[in-house]
C-alpha positions in Angstrom: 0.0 0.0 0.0 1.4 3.5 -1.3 1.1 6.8 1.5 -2.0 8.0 -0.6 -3.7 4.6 -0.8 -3.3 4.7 3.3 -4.2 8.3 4.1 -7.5 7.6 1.9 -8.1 4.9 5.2 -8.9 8.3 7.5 -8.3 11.3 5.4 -10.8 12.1 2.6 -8.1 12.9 -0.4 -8.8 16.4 -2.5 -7.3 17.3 -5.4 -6.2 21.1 -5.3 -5.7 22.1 -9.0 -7.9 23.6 -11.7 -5.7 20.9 -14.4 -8.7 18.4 -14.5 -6.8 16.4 -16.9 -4.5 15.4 -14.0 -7.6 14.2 -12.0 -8.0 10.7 -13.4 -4.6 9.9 -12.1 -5.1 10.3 -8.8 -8.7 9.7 -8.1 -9.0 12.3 -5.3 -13.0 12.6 -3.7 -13.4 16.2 -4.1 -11.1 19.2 -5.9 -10.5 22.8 -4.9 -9.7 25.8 -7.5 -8.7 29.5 -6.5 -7.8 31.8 -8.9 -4.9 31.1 -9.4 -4.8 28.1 -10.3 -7.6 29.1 -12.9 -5.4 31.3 -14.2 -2.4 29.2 -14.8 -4.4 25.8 -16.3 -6.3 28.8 -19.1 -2.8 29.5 -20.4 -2.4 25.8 -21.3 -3.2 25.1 -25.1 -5.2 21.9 -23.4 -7.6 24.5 -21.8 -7.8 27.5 -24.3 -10.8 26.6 -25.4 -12.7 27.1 -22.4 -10.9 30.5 -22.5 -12.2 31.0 -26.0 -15.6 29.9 -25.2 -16.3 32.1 -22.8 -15.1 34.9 -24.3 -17.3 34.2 -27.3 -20.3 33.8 -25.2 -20.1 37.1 -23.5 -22.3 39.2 -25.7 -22.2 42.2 -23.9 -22.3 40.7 -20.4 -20.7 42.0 -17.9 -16.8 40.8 -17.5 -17.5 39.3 -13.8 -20.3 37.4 -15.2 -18.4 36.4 -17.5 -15.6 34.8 -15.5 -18.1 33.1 -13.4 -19.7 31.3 -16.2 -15.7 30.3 -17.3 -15.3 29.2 -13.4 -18.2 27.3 -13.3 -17.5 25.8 -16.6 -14.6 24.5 -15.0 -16.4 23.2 -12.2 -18.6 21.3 -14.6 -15.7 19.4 -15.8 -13.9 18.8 -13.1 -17.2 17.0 -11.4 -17.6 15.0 -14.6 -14.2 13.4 -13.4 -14.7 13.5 -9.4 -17.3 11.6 -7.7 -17.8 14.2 -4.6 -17.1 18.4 -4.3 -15.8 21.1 -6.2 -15.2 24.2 -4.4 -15.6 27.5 -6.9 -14.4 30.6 -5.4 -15.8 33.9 -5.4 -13.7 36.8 -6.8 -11.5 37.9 -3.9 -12.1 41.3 -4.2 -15.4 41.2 -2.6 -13.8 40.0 0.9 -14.8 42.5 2.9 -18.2 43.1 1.3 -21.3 40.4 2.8 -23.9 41.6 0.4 -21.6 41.5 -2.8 -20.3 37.9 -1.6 -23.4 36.4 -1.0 -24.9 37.9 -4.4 -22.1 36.4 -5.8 -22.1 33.3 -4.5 -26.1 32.8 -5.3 -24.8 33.6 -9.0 -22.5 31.1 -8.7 -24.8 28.4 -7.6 -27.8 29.2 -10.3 -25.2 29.2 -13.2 -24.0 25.3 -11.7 -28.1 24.3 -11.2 -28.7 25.7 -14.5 -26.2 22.6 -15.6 -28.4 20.3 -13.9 -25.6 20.3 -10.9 -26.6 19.2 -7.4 -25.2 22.2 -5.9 -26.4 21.0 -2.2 -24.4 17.8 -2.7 -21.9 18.4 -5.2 -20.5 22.7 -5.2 -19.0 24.5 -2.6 -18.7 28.3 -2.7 -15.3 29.1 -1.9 -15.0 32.7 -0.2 -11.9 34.5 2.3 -12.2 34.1 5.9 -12.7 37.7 6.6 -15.4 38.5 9.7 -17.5 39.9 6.1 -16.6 36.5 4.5 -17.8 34.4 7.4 -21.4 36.1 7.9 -21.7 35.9 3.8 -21.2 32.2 4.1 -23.6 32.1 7.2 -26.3 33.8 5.4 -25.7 31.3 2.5 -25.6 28.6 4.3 -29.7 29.3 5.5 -30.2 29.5 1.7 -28.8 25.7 1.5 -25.5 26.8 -0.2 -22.6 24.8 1.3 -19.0 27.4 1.3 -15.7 26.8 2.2 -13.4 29.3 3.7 -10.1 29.8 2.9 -7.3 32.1 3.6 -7.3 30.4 7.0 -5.0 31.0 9.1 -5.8 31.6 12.9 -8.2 29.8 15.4 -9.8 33.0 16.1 -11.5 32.3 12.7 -12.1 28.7 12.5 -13.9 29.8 16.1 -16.1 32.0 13.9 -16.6 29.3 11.1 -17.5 27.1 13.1 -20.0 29.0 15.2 -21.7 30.6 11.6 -22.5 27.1 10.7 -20.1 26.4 7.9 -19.7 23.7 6.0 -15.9 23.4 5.9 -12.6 25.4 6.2 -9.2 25.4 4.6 -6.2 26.0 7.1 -3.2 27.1 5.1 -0.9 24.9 6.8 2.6 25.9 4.3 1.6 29.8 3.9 2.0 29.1 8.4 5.2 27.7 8.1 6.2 30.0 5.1 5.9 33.2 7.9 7.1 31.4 10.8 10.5 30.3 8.8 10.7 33.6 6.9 10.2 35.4 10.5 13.0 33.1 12.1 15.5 34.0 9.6 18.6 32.4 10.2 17.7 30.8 13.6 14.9 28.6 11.9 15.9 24.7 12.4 14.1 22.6 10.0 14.2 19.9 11.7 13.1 20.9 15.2 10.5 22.4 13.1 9.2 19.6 11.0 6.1 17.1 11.7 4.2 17.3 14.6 6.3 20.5 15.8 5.4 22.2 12.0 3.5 25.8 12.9 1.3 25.0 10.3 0.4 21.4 11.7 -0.2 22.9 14.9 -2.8 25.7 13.6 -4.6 22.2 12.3 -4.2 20.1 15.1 -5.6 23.4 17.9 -8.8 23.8 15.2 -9.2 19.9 14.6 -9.1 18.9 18.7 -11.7 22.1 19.9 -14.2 21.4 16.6 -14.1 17.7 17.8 -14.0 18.5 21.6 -17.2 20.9 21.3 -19.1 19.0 18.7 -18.5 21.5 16.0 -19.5 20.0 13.0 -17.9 22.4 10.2 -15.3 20.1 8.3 -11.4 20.7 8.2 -9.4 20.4 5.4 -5.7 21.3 5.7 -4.5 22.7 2.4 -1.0 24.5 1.0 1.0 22.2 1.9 4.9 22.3 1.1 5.7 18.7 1.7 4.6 15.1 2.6 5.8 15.5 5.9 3.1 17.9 6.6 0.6 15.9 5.0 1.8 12.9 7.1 1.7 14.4 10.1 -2.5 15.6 9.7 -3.4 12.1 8.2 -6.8 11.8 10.0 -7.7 15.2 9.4 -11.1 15.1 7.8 -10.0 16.3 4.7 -6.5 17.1 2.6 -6.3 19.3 -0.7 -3.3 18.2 -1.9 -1.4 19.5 -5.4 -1.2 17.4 -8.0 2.8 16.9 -7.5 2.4 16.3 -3.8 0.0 13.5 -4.6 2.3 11.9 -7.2 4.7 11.6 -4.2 2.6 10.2 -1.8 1.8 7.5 -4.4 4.9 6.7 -5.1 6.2 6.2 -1.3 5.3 3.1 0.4 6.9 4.4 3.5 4.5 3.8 6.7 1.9 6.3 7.0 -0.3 6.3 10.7 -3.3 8.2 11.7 -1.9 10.9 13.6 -5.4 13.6 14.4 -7.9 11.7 16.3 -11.0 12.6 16.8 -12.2 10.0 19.9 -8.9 11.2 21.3 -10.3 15.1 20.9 -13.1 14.7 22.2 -11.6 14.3 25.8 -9.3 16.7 25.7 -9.6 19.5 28.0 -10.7 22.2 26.1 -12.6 25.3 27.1 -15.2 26.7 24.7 -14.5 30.2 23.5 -16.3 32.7 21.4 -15.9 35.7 19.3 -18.2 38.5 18.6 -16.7 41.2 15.5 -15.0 43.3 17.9 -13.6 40.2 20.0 -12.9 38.6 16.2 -10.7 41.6 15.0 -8.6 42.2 17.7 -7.7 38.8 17.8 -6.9 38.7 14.6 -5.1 41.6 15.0 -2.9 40.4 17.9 -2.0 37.8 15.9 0.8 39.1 13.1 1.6 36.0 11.2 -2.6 35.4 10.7 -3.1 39.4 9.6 -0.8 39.6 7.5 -1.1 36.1 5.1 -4.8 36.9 5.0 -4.2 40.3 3.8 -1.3 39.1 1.6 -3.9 36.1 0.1 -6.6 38.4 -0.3 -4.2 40.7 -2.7 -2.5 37.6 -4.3 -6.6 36.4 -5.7 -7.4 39.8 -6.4 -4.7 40.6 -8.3 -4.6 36.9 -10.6 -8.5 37.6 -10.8 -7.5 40.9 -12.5 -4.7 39.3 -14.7 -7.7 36.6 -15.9 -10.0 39.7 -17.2 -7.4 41.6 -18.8 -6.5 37.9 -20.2 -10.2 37.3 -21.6 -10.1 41.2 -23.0 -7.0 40.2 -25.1 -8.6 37.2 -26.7 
């Protein structure tokens, strides 16, 4: 048995690319996109004709519109291929606006149903895990629209996920570790800092033990990772979006992979409840440097590949 055949024992396996073609290999559950990675796979000669498509099919539309109808077009393929979740995400520029996000997400959703999609079963609305972000996926999530939120990095905000009722979150387990050995400099020791003792495996492991010590029953999926080790050491997690070369490596190890998150082992952990109300959410986040400033950075990073894709599509 390969590492990925194993992990698929306790870890639901996700695919985190917007390269469907790779999909087949690897037979992951559910896939994730971000912009991103949309952005890359339409430069591809395999994939300029969805580019072209869409472009042709705009009639005067708006340009957002547009790139929705290209996103979800890409959703539509990828759950040809998959037999669970694709997670579409809303344009990252709206992060800090509920109405627009929720609009947006409804959009979304209609364009996928209008595919004859399951979107209750089968789409998840992808949005930032700003205090906006989180009570626009609350108020879709009364509407029946499943999101996941991502450009998570602090417990602060899994506390708030998980309180607004969503469906799942994304941790950013290597963009953690990314600050943490940046911020170290010199002084950072790989080693002493791999595994279990990764800051990014940690962030997963604190969210992962209070969701399952207070019944919380938003999923957690641990994403950007930056090597098997880190993968290893959250096998139990409920989910893992994994890239496309980081599952290659998994299935060609045979090394022994174990369960390491535990969820029977959470629950009787000693762990108070807390919550956060948008004042309480803020300054926590704020106290906390490494967690302001990736979700700033992230937010910029999708905003400005979401602006690279329309100046893209006005080139065609």
């Amino acid at each position: 048995m390969n590492q990925l055949e194993a992990l698929r024992q306790w870890t639901t396996v996700v695919a985190d690319t917007g390269d469907f073609r790779q999909l087949d290999a690897f037979k992951p559950q559910d896939a994730t996109t971000n912009p991103s990675l949309i952005l890359k796979a339409v430069q591809k000669d395999d994939y300029r004709p969805l580019l072209d498509e869409a472009v042709k099919a705009r009639n005067g539309k708006p340009l957002d519109e547009v790139i929705d109808r290209m996103l979800v077009r890409f959703g539509t393929e990828i759950l040809s291929i998959i037999p669970g979740r694709v997670s579409t995400e809303v344009d990252a520029r709206l992060s800090f606006d509920t109405a627009a996000t929720v609009a947006r997400g409804e959009r979304i959703v209609a364009m996928y149903r209008a595919e004859g999609i399951d979107t209750e079963k089968r789409v998840l609305i992808k949005i930032a895990s700003t205090w906006e972000g989180i009570e626009a996926a609350r108020q879709l999530g009364q509407k029946g629209i499943h999101c996941n939120l991502t450009l998570l990095f602090s417990f602060a905000q899994a506390v708030a996920c998980g309180a607004a009722g969503v469906k799942l979150i994304s941790p950013f387990v290597g963009r953690i570790y990314d600050w943490y050995k940046k911020s170290a400099g010199a002084k950072w020791d790989e080693a002493a800092n791999a595994g279990a003792n990764d800051p990014g495996v940690q962030s997963v492991q604190q969210i992962f033990d209070y969701y399952k010590k207070h019944g919380v029953r938003t999923e957690v999926m641990g994403a950007s990772f930056r090597n098997v080790g880190q993968i290893a050491a959250l096998a139990g997690c409920d989910l893992l979006t994994i890239s496309p070369d980081l599952l290659a490596e998994l299935a060609a190890s045979e090394a022994p992979l174990t369960p390491a998150l535990d969820a029977r082992a959470a629950a009787k952990l000693d762990i108070p409840a807390v919550s956060f109300d948008e004042p309480a959410f803020r300054f926590a986040l704020n106290e906390d440097a490494m967690a302001t400033e990736k979700l700033a950075e992230g937010i910029r990073a999708f905003a400005a590949d979401a602006v690279k894709l329309e100046k893209l599509m006005e080139r065609v």
